[in-house]
C-alpha positions in Angstrom: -146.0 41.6 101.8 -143.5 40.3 103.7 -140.7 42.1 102.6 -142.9 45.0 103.4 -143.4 44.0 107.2 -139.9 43.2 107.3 -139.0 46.7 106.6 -141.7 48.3 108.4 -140.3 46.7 111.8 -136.8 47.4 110.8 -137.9 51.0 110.4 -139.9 51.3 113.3 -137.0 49.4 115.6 -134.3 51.9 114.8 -137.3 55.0 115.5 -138.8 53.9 118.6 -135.2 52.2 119.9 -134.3 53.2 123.9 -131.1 55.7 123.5 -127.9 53.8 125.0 -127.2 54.5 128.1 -123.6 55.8 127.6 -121.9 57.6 130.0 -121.1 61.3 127.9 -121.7 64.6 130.2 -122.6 62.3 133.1 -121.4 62.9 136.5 -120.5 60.3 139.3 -119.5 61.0 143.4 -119.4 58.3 145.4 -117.3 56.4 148.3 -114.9 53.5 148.3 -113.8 51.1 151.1 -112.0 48.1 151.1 -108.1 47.1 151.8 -104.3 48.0 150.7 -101.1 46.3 150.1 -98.4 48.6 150.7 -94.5 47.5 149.8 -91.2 48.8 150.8 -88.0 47.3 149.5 -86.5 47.2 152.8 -89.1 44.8 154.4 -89.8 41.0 154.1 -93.4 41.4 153.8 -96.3 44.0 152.7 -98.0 45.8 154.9 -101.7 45.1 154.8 -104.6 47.2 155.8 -107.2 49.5 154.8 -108.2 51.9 152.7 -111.2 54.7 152.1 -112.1 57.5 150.0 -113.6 58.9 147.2 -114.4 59.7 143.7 -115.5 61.7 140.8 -116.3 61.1 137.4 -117.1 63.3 134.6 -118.0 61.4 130.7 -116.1 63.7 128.3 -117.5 61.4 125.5 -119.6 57.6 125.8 -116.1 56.0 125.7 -113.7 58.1 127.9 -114.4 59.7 131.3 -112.1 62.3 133.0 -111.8 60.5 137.0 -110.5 62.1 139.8 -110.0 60.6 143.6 -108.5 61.0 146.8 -107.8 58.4 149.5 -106.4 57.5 152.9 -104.8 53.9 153.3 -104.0 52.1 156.9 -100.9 50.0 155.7 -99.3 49.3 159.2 -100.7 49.7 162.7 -97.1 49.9 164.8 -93.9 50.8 163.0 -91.9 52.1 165.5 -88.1 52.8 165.4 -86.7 50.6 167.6 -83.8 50.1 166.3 -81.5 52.9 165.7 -80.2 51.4 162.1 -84.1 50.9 160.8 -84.5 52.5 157.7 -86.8 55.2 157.9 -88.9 54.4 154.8 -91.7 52.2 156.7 -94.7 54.8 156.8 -98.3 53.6 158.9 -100.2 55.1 156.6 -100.5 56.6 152.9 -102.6 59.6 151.2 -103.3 60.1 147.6 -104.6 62.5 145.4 -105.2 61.4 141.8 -106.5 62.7 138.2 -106.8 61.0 134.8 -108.8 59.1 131.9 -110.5 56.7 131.9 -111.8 54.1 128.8 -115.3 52.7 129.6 -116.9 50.4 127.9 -120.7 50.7 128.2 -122.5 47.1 128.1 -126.1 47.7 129.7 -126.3 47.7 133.2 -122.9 46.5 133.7 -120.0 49.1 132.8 -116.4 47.8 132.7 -113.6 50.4 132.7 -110.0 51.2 133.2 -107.9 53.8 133.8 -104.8 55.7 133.7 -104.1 58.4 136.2 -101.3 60.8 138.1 -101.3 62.1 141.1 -99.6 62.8 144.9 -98.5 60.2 147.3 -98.0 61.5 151.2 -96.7 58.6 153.6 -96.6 59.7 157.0 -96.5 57.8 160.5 -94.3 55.1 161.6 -90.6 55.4 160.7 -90.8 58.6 158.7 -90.7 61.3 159.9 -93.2 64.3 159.1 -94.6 63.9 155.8 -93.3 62.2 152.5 -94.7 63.6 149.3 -93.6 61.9 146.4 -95.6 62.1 142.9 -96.6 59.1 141.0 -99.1 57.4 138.7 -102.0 54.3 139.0 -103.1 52.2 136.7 -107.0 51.1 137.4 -109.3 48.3 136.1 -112.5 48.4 137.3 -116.5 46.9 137.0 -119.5 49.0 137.7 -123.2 47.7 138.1 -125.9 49.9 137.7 -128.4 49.6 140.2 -130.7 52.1 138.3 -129.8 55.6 136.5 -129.2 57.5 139.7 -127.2 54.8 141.7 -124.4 52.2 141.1 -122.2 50.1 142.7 -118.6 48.1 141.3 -115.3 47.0 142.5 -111.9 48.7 141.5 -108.5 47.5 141.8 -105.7 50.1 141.6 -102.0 49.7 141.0 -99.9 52.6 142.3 -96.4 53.7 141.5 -94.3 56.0 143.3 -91.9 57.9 141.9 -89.0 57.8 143.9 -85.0 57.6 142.8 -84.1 54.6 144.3 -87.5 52.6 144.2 -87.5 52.2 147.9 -91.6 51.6 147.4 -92.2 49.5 144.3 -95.7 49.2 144.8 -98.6 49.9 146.2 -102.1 48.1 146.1 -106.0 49.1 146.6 -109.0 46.8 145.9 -112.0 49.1 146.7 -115.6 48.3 146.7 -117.5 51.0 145.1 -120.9 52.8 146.0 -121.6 56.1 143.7 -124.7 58.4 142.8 -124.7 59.0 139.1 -126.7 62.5 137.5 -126.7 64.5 134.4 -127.8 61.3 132.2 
């Protein structure tokens, strides 16, 4: 009899179990704010300031999502060339554009991931002058909480490196709180 029950609950667990709630053919749009560390090899110090944007995610399977986003970072309020033997490498502010994959890993409401992406870099303002596009690449790590199966909300910290031939910016920081709407579940 026991053995029975045993087996009928067994059986009836994996039946009437709640499907996971992974993240394959889901899509995600939301915003991001928070701040940015910008370097230049010519410079003492970062530059510190803000950053905004926003992204998109699409789950190509429950473990890997294709991710896609764009923002605008504040890294310096006044660089102005004063001096005529400034390098002009010290941009105000800096635009990127950025595709890739990411590896989630689904534990109920709270969704940890990280990601690997390439994109565009345009630095602009300051001591450049027009517009400096440069490709590069960004490593992200991030940790989503979902607030229910149409909203969520996380942090994300992303690493940026710019390709450039003398490695005049070595690197370049966002940590970005995140607020997204999530459909196609």
């Amino acid at each position: 009899m026991r053995h029975g029950l045993a087996l009928a609950l067994a059986v009836a667990s994996f039946v009437l179990a709640a499907p996971a709630s992974a993240v394959e053919r889901e899509h995600a749009l939301g915003v991001d704010a928070g701040g940015a560390i910008f370097m230049v090899n010519d410079k003492s110090s970062p530059d510190i300031g803000g950053s905004a944007g926003v992204h998109y995610t699409y789950g190509l399977t429950d473990a890997f999502n294709l991710v896609a986003d764009a923002g605008w970072s504040l890294v310096a309020l006044n660089e102005t060339l004063t001096d005529p033997t400034t390098p002009r490498t010290r941009p105000t502010n800096v635009t990127n554009v950025d595709v890739g994959l990411a590896y989630v890993l689904d534990v109920l409401q709270w969704v940890p991931w990280g990601a690997l992406e390439i994109g565009g870099y345009a630095l602009q303002g300051g001591t450049i002058e027009g517009v400096k596009a440069l490709p590069g690449a960004a490593i992200a790590v991030g940790l989503d909480y979902r607030l229910n199966r149409s909203w969520a909300i996380g942090v994300t910290a992303r690493e940026h490196l710019l390709f450039t031939e003398m490695s005049t910016y070595p690197s370049f920081l966002q940590g970005l709180f995140r607020f997204q709407y999530v459909w196609g579940w």
